[in-house]
ZASETI-129566 format. One record per residue (C-alpha): residue in one letter; residue number from 1; x, y, z. Coordinates in pm, whole numbers, padded with zeros to 5 digits. Layout:
<pts>
<'a' NUM <X Y Z>>,
...
</pts>
This chain:
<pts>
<'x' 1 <-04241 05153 -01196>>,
<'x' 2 <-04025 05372 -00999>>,
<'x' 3 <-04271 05547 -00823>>,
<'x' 4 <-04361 05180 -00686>>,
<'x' 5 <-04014 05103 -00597>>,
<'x' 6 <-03981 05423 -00395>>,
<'x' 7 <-04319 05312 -00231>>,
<'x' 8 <-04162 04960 -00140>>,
<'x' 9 <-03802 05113 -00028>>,
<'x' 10 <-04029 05399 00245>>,
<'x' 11 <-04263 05100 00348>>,
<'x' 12 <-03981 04869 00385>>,
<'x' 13 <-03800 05127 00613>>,
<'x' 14 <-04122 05157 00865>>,
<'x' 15 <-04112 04850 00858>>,
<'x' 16 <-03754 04801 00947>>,
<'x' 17 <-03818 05106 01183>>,
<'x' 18 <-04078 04966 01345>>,
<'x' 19 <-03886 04647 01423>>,
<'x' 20 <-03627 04849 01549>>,
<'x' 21 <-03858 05038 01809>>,
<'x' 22 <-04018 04717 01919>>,
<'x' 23 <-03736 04500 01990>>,
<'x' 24 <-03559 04809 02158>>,
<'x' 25 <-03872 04841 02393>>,
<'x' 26 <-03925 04478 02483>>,
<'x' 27 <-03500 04458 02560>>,
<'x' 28 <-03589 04775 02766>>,
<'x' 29 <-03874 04617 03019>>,
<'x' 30 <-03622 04271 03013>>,
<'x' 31 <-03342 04466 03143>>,
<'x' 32 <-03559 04691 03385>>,
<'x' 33 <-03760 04364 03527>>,
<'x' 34 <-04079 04461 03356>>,
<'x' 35 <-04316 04274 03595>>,
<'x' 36 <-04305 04023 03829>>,
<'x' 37 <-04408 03664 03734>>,
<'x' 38 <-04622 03538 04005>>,
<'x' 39 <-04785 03753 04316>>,
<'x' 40 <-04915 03614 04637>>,
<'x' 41 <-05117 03838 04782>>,
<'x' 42 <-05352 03817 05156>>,
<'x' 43 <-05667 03791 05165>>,
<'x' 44 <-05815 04159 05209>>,
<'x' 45 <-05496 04327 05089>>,
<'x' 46 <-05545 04470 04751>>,
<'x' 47 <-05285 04593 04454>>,
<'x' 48 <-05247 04791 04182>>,
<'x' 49 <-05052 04663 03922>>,
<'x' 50 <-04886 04921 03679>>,
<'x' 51 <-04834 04806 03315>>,
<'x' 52 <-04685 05026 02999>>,
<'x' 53 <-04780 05086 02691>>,
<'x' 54 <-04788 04874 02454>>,
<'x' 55 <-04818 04586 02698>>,
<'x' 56 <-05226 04507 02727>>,
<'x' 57 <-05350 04272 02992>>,
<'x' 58 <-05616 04051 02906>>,
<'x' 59 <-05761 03724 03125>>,
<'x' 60 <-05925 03376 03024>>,
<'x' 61 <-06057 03310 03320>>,
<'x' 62 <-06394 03237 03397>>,
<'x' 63 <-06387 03214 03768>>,
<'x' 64 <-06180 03521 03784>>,
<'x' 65 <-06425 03735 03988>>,
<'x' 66 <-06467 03487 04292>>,
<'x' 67 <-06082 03555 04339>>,
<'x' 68 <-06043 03911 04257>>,
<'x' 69 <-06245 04187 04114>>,
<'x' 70 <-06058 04414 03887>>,
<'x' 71 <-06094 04820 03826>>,
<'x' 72 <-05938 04986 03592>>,
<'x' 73 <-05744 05305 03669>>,
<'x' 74 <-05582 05598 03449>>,
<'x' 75 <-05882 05633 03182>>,
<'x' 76 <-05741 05940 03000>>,
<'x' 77 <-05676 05875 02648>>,
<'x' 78 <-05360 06059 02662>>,
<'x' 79 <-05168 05824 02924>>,
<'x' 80 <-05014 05517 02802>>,
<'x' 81 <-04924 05372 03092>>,
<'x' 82 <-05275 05174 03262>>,
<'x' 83 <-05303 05025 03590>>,
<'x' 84 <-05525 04791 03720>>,
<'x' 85 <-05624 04786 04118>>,
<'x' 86 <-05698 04407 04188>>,
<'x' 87 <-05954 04336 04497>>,
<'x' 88 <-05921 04013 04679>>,
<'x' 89 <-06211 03874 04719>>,
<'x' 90 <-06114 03467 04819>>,
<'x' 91 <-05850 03264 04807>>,
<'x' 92 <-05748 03069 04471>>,
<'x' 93 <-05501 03155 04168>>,
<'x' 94 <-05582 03342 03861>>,
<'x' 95 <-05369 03395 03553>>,
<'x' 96 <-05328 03739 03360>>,
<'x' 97 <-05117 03742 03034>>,
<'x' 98 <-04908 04051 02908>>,
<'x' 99 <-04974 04125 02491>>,
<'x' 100 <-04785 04324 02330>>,
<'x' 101 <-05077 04573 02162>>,
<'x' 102 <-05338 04290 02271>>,
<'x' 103 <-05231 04077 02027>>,
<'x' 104 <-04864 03915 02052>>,
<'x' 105 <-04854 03707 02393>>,
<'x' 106 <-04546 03873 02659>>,
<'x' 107 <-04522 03768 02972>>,
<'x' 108 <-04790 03504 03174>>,
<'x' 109 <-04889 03652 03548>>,
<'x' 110 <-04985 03401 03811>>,
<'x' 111 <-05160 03601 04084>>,
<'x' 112 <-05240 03350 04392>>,
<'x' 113 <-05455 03512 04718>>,
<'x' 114 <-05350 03338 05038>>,
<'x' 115 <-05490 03331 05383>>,
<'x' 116 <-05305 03620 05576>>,
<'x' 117 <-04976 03504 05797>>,
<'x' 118 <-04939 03599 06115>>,
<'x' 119 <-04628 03509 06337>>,
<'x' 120 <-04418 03627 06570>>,
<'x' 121 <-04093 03810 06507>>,
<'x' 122 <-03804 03650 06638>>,
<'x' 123 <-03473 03842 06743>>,
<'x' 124 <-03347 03578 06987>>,
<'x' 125 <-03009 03449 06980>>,
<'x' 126 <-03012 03128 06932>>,
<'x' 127 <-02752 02854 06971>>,
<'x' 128 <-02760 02576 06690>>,
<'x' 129 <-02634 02199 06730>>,
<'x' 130 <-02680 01947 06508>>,
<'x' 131 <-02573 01580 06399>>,
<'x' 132 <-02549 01493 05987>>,
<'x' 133 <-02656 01235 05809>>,
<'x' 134 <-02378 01021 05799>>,
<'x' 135 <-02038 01169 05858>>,
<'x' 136 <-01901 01440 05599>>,
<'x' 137 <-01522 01396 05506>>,
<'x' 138 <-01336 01688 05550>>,
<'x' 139 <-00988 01569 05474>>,
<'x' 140 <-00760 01257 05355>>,
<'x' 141 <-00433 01144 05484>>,
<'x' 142 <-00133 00863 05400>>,
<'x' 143 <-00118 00562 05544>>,
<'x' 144 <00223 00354 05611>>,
<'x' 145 <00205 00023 05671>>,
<'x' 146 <00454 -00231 05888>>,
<'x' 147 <00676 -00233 05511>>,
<'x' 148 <00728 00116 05456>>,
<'x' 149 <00424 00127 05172>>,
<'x' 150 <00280 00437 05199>>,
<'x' 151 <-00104 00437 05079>>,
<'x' 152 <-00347 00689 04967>>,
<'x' 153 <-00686 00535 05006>>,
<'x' 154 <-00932 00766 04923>>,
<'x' 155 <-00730 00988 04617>>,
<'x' 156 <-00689 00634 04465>>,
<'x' 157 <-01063 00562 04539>>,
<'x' 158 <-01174 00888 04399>>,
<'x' 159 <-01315 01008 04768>>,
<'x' 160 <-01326 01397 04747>>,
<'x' 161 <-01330 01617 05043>>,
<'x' 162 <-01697 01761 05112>>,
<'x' 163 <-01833 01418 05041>>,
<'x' 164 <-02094 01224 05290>>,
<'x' 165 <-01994 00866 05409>>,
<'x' 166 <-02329 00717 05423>>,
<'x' 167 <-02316 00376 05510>>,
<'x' 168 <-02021 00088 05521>>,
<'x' 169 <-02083 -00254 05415>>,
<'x' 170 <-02474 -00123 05426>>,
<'x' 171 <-02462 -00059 05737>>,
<'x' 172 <-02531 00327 05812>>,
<'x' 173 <-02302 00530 05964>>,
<'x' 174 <-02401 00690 06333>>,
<'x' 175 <-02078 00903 06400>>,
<'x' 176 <-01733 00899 06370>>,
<'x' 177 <-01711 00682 06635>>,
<'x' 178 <-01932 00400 06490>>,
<'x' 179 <-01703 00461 06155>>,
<'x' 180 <-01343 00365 06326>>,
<'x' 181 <-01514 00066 06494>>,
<'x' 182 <-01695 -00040 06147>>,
<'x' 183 <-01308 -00008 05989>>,
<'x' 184 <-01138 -00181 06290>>,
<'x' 185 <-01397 -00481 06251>>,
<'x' 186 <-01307 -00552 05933>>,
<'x' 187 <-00986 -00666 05997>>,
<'x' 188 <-00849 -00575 05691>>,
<'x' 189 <-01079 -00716 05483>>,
<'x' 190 <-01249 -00478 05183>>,
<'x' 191 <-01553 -00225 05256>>,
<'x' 192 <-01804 -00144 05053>>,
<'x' 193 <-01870 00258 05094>>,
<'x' 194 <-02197 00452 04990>>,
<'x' 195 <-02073 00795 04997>>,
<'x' 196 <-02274 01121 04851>>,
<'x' 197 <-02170 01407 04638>>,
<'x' 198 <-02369 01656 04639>>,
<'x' 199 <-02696 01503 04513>>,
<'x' 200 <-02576 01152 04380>>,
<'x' 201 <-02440 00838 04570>>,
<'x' 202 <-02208 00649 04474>>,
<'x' 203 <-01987 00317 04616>>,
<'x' 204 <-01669 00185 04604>>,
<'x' 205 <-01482 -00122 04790>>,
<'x' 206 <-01160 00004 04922>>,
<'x' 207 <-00948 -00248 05156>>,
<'x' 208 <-00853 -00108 05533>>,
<'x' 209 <-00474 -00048 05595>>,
<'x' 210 <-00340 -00144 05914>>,
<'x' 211 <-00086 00179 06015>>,
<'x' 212 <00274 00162 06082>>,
<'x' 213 <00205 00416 06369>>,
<'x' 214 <-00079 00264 06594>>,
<'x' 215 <-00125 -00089 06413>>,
<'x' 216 <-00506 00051 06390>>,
<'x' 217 <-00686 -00063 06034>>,
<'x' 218 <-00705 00298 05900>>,
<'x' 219 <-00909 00427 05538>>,
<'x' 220 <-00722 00812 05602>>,
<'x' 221 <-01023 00984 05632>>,
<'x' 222 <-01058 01274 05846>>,
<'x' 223 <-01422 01333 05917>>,
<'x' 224 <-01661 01501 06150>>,
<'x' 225 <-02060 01424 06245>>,
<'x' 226 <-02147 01768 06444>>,
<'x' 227 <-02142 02117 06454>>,
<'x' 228 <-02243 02383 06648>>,
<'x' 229 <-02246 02812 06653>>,
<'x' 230 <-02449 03125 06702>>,
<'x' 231 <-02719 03275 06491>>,
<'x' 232 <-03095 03471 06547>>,
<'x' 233 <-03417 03354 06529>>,
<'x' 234 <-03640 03501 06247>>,
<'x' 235 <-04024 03411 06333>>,
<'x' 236 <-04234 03166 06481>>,
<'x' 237 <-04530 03070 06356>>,
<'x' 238 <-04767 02955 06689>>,
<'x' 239 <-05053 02824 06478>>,
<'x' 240 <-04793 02503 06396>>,
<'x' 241 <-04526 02576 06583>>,
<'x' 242 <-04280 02638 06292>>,
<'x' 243 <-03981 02846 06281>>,
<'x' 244 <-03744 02994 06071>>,
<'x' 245 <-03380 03125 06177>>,
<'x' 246 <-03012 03272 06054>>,
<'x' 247 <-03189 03332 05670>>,
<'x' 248 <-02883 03084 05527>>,
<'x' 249 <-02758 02751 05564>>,
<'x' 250 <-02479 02625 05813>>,
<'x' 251 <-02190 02509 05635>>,
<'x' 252 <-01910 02266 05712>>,
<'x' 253 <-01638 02559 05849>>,
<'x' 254 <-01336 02325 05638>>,
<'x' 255 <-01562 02239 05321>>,
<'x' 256 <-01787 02505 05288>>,
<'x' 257 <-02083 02244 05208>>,
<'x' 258 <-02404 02241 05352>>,
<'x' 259 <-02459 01981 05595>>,
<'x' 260 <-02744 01780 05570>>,
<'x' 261 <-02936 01718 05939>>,
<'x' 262 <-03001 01392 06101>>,
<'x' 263 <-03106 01591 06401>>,
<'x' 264 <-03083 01882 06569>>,
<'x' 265 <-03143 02151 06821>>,
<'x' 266 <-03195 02488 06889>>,
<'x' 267 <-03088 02598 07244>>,
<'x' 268 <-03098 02977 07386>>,
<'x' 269 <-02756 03166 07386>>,
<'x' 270 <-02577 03420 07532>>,
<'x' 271 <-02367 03650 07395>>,
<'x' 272 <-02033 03728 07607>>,
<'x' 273 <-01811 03940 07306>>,
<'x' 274 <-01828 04100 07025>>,
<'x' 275 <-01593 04169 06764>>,
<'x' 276 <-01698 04486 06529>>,
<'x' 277 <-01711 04474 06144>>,
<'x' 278 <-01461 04676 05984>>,
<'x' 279 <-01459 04717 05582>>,
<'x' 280 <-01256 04382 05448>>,
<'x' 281 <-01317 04161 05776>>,
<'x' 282 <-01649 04086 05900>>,
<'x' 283 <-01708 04113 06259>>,
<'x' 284 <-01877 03889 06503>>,
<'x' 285 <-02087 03784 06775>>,
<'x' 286 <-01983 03518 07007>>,
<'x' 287 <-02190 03376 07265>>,
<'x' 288 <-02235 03097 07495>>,
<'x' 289 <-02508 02793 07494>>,
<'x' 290 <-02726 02765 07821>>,
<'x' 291 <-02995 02506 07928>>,
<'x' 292 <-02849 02290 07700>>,
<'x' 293 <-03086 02039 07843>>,
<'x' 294 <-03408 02237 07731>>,
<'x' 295 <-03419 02315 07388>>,
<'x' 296 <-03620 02544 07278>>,
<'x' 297 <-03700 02349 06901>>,
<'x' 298 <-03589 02058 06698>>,
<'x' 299 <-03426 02089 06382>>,
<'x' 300 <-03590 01928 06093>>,
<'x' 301 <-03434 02088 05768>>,
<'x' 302 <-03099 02339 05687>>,
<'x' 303 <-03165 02472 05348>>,
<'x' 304 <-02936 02791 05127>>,
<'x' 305 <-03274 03007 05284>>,
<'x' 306 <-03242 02897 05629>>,
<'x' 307 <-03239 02648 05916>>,
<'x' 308 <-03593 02539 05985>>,
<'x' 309 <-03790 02309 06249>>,
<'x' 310 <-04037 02302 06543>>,
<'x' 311 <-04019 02449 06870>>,
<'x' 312 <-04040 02285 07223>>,
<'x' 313 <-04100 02561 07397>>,
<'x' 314 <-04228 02907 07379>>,
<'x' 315 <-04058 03218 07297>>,
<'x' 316 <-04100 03513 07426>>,
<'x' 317 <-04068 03834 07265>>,
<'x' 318 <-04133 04181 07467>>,
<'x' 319 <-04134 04401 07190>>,
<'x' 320 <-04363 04202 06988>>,
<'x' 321 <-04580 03991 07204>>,
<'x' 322 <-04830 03921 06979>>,
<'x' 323 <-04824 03777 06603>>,
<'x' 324 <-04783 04048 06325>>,
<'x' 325 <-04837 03946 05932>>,
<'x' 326 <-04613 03900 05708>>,
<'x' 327 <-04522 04126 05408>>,
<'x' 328 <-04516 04002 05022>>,
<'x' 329 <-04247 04140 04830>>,
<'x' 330 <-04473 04390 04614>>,
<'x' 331 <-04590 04545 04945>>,
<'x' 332 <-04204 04615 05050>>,
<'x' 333 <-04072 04936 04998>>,
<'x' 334 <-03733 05104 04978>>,
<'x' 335 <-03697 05317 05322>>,
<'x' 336 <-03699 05354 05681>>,
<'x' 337 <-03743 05004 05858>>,
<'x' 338 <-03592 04802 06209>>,
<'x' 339 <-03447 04483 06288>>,
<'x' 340 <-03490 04314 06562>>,
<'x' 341 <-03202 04134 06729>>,
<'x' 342 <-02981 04044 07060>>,
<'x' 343 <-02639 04235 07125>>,
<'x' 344 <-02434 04322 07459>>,
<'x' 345 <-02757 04414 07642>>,
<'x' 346 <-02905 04034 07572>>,
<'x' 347 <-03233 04085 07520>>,
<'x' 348 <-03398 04170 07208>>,
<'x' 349 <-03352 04548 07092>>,
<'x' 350 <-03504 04771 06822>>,
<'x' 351 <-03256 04931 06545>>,
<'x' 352 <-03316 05136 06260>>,
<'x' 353 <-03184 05042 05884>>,
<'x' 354 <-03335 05172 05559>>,
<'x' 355 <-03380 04941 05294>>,
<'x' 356 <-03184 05060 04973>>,
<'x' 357 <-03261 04833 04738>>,
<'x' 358 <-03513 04574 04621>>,
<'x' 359 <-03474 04273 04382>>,
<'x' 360 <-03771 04163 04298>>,
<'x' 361 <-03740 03791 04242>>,
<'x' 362 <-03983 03486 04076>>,
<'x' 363 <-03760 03221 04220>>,
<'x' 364 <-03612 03205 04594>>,
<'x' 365 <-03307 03394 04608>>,
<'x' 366 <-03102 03488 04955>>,
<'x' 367 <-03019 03812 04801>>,
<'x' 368 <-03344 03997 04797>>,
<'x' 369 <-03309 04328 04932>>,
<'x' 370 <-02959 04568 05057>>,
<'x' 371 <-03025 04733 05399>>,
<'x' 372 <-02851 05004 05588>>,
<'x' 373 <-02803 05007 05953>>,
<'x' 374 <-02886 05361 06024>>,
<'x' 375 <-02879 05348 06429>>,
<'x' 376 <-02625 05531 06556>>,
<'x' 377 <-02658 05297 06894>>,
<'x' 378 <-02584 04951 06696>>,
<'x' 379 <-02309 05112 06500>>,
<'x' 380 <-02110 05189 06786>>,
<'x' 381 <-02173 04827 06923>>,
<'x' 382 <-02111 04638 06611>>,
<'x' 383 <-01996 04885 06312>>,
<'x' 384 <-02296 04733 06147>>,
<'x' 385 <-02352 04397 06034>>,
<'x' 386 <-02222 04099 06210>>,
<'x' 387 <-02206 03678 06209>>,
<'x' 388 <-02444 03575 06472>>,
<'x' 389 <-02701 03844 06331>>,
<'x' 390 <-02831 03628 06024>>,
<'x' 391 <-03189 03583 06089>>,
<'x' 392 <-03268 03901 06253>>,
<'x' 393 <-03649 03998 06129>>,
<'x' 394 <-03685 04318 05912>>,
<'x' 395 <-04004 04464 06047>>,
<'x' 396 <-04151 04769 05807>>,
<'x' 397 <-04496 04934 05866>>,
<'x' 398 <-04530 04671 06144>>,
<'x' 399 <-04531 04410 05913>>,
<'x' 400 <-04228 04148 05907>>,
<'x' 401 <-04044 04185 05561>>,
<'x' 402 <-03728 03974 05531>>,
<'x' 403 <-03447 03851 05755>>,
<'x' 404 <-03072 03961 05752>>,
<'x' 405 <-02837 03706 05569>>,
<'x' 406 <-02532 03845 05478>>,
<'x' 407 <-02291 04112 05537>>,
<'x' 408 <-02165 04322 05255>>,
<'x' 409 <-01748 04274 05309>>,
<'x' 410 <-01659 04627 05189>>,
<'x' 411 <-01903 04794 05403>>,
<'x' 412 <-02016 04620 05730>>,
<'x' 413 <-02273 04899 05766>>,
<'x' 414 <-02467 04698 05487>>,
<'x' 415 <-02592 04346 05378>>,
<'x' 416 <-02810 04179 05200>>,
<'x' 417 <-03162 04032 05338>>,
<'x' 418 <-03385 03732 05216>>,
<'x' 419 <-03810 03814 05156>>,
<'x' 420 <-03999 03647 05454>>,
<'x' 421 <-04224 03427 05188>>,
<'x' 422 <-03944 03236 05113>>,
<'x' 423 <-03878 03146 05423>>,
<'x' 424 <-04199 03128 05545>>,
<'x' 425 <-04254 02869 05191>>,
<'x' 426 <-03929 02685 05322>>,
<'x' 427 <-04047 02660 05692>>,
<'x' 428 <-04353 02387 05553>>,
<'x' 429 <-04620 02636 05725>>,
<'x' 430 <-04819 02624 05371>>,
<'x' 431 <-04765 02255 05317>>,
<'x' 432 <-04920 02181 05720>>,
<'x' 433 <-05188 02446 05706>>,
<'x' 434 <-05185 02591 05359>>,
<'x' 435 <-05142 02284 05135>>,
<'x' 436 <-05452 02374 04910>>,
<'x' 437 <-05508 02752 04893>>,
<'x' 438 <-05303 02777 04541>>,
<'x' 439 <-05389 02411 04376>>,
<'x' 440 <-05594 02464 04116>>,
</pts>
């Protein structure tokens, strides 16, 4: 009977051991990224994909070969770590799964083979106007009437600042311009609002105040319809005549929201200053709009990842006159790589960075990859990264990689840069030409 016990106790502790080893290995590949959800990957590029031990892969499907034919690398018995080098062979989607010793299911790998993506690197500076969708309310204000009442309309109606007046009365709102008039017209008589927060609208009837000061009918609402300011063109794509530019979204400079296009232009710019980075205050490029009555492209969507549309005209690009393809994010590697973008010289120049660090992400993310500007040239110029340079192209082994979006504060030598499929995905080049290459 006690020889059994003592049995159970040193089974129950390999047991517990066990456990121990298994949850400590799975937390490991969690915190270390283990490996990356979904792939795309171009037609005629292949990959190796490196699994550990005791992660197996194993597939279900039967039309797996027509996609991609796999090998099987690292046959010594000794080496627990197997890869697999996948072939493209068409396009299509397959599915993988990760088991844990080929039995416990782990982690589900979507591997979709695309047409290859060629387009032209951008580096332009760019000038970027736009109207919103309605008018976006960037402050509130007290109204006194002819008796003295003072009145605040839109803390009482629960207007917040960064919120979109849509429409008045259901009529929808042009401009500022068209908003006074629509308020004037009233008479004093109550409005009924359709205003947007965020994602959601919402309406309220609030009743015009005619002003001590200028007897005008008055809601006190500060808002504003436009903006303008300076950026870089990422790629063009001259198959569709997509392009992507600045890598992040313009924002309302009082709110900080993104505004939401109506319409919109991209006109060429020149830059006349700059004011270099130094750590703790960002520097700058400032530049001038010209042949404002040529754009080069319409606006058609400003997204976290981007401002995106169609161009007018063409582009030219001296460095890169022809299209290059694009780079998924497995084929990026930490190292030597350029940017292409516009400084004092205007025209587009070559400078060296190094990328230091990749974050290899299943969802679109504006934080992808840290760079370095290593050129001693651009340094000198700029002190590193500046405003006006989001959207400058990250070219590496001639392929385009990502797009500057940030600056790092504490260090203007480095920022942060977006992978080109996401912009290339936000752009709409796969839903005009691509649409059906994953579907399944």
């Amino acid at each position: 009977m006690l020889i059994n016990k003592i049995k159970y106790k040193k089974y129950l502790s390999y047991i517990m051991c066990f456990t121990l080893i298994f949850t400590a290995y799975v937390l490991f590949i969690e915190i270390t990224g283990g490996l990356d959800k979904e792939y795309n990957i171009s037609i005629g590029d292949n990959y190796t994909l490196n699994q550990r031990f005791p992660l197996f892969l194993s597939t279900s499907d039967t039309g797996l070969n027509s996609i991609i034919q796999i090998e099987k690398l690292n046959q010594r018995r000794l080496n627990l770590n197997k890869s697999f080098h996948l072939k493209t062979v068409d396009k299509g989607t397959t599915n993988f799964q990760l088991k844990v010793f080929g039995l416990v299911p782990y982690r589900n790998i979507r591997v979709n083979v695309v047409p290859q993506i060629e387009v032209i690197p951008g580096g332009h500076s760019i000038g970027v106007r736009l109207n919103t969708k309605g008018v976006l309310v960037v402050g509130t204000a007290q109204i006194t009437d002819k008796n003295g009442n003072v009145y605040n309309l839109a803390e009482t109606a629960g207007i917040k600042i960064g919120d979109s007046l849509i429409a008045i009365n259901n009529i929808k709102v042009n401009n500022a311009e068209h908003v006074g008039n629509l308020i004037q017209n009233s008479r004093g008589e109550a409005l009924n609002l359709t205003l947007k927060r965020d994602t959601k609208e919402y309406s309220i009837s609030i009743e015009p105040v005619q002003s001590l000061e200028d007897q005008q009918y008055r809601l006190g609402l500060w808002v504003r319809d436009k903006t303008a300011g300076v950026g870089t063109m990422t790629f063009n794509h001259p198959e569709t005549n997509k392009f992507g530019a600045l890598g992040h979204a313009i924002t309302d400079i009082d709110t900080g929201n993104i505004l939401s296009i109506k319409n919109g232009e991209v006109i060429k710019s020149r830059v006349v200053s700059i004011q270099q980075g130094k750590r703790g205050k960002p520097g700058e490029i400032r530049g001038i709009f010209y042949d404002v009555n040529e754009p080069l492209g319409k606006l058609e969507k400003n997204t976290d990842y981007g401002v995106y549309g169609e161009l007018i005209n063409v582009l030219d690009n001296e460095i890169y006159n022809k299209p290059i393809p694009i780079a998924y994010q497995h084929e990026i590697n930490e190292g030597p790589a350029h940017i292409l973008t516009t400084v004092d010289t205007n025209r587009i120049e070559k400078y060296e960075i190094e990328i230091t660090r990749i974050n290899p992400q299943a969802r679109v993310d504006s934080k992808s990859m840290i760079i370095k500007v290593t050129d001693k040239e651009l340094l000198e110029k700029t002190g590193g990264i500046v405003q006006g340079m989001s959207g400058s192209p990250i070219i590496q082994n001639e392929k385009l990689v990502g797009a500057v979006t940030h600056v790092l504060i504490n260090d203007p030598t480095k920022g942060y840069g977006i992978f080109i499929e996401w912009m290339i995905e936000e752009s709409g080049i796969f839903d005009k030409k691509y649409k059906n290459v994953v579907e399944n």
